[in-house]
C-alpha positions in Angstrom: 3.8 -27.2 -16.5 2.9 -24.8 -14.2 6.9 -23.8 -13.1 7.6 -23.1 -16.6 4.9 -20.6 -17.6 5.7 -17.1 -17.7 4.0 -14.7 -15.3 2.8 -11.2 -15.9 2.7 -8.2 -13.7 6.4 -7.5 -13.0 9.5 -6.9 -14.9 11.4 -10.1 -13.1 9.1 -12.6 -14.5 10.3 -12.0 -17.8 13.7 -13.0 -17.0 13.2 -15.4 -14.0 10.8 -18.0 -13.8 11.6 -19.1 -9.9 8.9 -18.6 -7.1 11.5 -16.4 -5.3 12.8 -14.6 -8.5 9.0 -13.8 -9.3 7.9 -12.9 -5.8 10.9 -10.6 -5.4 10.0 -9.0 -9.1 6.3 -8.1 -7.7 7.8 -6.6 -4.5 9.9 -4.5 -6.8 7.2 -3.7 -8.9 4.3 -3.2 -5.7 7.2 -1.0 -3.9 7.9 1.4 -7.4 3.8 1.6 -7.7 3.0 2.4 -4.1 6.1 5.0 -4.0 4.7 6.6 -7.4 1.1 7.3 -5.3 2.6 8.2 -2.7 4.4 11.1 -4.5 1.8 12.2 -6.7 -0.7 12.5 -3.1 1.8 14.2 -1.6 2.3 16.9 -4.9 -1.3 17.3 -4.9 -1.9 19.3 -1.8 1.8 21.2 -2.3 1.5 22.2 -5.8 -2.0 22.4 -7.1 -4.3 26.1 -6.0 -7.3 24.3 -3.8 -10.1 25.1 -6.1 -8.1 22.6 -8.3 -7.9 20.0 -5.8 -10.8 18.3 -6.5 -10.0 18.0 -10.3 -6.4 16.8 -10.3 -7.4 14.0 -7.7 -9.9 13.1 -10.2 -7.6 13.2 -12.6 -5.4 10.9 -11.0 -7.5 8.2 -9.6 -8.8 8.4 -13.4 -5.0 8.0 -14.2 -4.4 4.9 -12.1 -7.4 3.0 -13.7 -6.1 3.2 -16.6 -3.1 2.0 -16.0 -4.0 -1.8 -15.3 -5.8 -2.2 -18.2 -2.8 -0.5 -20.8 -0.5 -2.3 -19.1 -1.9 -5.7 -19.5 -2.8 -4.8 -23.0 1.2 -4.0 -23.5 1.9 -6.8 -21.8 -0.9 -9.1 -24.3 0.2 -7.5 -27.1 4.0 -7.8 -26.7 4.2 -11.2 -24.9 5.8 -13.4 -26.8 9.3 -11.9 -25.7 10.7 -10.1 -22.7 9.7 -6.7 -24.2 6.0 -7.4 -22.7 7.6 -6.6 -19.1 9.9 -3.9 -20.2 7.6 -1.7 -22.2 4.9 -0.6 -19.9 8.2 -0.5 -16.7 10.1 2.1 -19.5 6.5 3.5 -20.4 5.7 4.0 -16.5 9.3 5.4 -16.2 8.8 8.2 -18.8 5.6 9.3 -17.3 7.2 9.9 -14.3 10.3 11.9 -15.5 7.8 14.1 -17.3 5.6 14.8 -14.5 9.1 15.0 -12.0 11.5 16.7 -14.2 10.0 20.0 -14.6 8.4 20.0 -11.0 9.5 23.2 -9.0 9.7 22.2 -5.4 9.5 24.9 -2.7 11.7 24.3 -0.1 10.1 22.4 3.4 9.6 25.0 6.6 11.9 23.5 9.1 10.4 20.8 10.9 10.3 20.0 14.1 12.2 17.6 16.2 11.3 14.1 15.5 9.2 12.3 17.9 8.2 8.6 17.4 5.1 9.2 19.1 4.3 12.3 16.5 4.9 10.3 14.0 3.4 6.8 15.0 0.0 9.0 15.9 -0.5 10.7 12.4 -1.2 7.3 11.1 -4.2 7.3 12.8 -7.4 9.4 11.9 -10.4 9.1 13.9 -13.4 8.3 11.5 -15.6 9.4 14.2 -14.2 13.2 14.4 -13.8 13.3 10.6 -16.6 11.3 9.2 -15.8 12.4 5.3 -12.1 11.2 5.7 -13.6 8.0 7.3 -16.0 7.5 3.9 -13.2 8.7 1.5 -10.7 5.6 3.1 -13.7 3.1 3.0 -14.6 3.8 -0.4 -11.1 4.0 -2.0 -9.9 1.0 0.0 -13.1 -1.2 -1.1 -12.7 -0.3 -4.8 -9.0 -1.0 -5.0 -9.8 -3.6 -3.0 -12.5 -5.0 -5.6 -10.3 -4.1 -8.6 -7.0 -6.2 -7.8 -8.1 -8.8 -5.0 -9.5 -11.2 -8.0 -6.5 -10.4 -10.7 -3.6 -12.5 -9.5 -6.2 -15.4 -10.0 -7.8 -14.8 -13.4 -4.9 -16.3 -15.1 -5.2 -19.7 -13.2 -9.3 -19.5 -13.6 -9.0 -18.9 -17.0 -6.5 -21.5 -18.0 -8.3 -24.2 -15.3 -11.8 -23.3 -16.2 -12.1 -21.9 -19.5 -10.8 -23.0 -23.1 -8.2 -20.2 -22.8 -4.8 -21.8 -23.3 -1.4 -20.9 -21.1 0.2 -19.1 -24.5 -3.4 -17.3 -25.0 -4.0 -16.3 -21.1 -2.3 -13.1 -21.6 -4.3 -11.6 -24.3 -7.8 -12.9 -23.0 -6.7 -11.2 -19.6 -5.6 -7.9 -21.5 -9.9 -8.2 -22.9 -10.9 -8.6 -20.1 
């Protein structure tokens, strides 16, 4: 039944198979992703000479596609036990220490003093005033958007639709 089938994308579902359990393991897992690109955007304009720019940002959005598809293939491959969670978590962990560990950080200029209003207002860029900014957003936001909006339902479509079975969903969506 559909309480006692393992679900991918986050470490707690290999050891928890409880709505809650499994919800909290993907706001785990969404909070170490989103934290991950927030630290490489924020590395890109500190560390990297701006004739570079261009090419590491490349480099990483090329990075970040990739990652869905090895993953779920890690996942595919290795999911007949709990070491289909853990192995792309530890792989995603050891790309991270190499690209953190032998990071020189120059230290911050002092900033100045905190205002909520400051801070509240530099979420906000008009599109109008800076038109490329505005097409950079709309374009990155629809082709995440188009990327991951369908994947959290592929595995019920495929089991509901298709002839792929619940112990075979894994691997079809790792093809896919």
């Amino acid at each position: 039944d559909g309480a006692s089938q393992r679900h991918d994308g986050q470490a707690g579902g290999a050891a928890e198979r409880s709505i809650v359990a499994i919800t909290a393991g993907w706001c785990l897992a969404q909070l170490c992703f989103n934290a991950s690109i927030a630290a490489l955007a924020a590395t890109v304009p500190e560390q990297i000479p701006p004739p570079q720019r261009g090419m590491v940002s490349g480099l990483i959005g090329f990075s970040q596609r990739l990652a869905v598809p090895i993953g779920a293939g890690a996942a595919a491959i290795f999911s007949a036990g709990i070491l289909g969670f853990f192995l792309p978590a530890a792989a995603a962990t050891g790309g991270i220490c190499l690209f953190a560990l032998p990071l020189r950080d120059s230290p911050a200029p002092a900033a100045p003093p905190f205002s909520a209003r400051d801070f509240f207002g530099s979420f906000w860029t008009d599109p109008r005033r800076h038109p490329d900014f505005g097409w950079v957003w709309l374009t990155r936001f629809v082709t995440y958007f188009a990327s991951v909006a369908p994947a959290p339902y592929l595995a019920y479509y495929l089991t509901s639709r298709t002839d792929v079975t619940s112990s075979s969903v894994a691997t079809a969506m790792a093809l896919l």
